[in-house]
N, C-alpha and C positions, 0 to 999 in steps of 0.2 A: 264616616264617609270614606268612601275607597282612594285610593291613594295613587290611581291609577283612572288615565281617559280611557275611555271606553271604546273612541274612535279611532286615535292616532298609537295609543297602548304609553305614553308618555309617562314616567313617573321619576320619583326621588333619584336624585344623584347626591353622591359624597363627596367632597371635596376639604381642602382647610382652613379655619378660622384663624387668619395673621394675624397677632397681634403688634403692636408697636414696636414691641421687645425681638418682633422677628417668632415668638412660640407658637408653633405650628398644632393646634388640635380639631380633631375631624367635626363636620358641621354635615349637614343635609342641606341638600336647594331640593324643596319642595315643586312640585309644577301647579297652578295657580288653577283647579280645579271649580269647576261652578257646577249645580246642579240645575239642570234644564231638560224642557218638555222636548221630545223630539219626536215629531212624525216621519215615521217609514216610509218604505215605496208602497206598500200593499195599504195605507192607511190607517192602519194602526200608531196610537200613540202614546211612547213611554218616556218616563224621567229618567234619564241619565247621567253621566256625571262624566263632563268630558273639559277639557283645555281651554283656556279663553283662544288661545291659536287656531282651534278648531272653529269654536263659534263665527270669528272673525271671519276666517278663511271662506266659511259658507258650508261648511259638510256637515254640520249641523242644520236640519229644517226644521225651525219653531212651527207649528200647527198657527191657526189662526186662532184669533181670540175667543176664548169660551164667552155665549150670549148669557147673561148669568138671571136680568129681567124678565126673560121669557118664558 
């Protein structure tokens, strides 16, 4: 999975791991990436991999539910 939203361009930061002792060593905050269906303007529709901040916010458009009976 990419490592990076696709909509907001979001990705890994470094920062550091304190321990109790005060030892300071490097760590990653990951950005909490989900895979999801999105429909375009022009109505096309692809799986991308974007931010739950995105989803939330709305700039991602889920498609409607595939009829799967029919």
């Amino acid at each position: 999975m990419a490592k990076q939203c696709e909509v907001c361009g979001k990705k890994a930061q470094v920062g550091n791991l304190v321990s109790h002792s005060n030892i300071k060593t490097k760590r990653r905050f990951n950005p909490n990436l989900q895979t999801v269906r999105h429909q375009f303007d022009d109505g096309s529709v692809r799986t991308i991999v974007c931010c739950t901040r995105c989803i939330r916010s709305g700039a991602v458009r889920k498609p409607s539910p595939r009829n799967v009976n029919a």
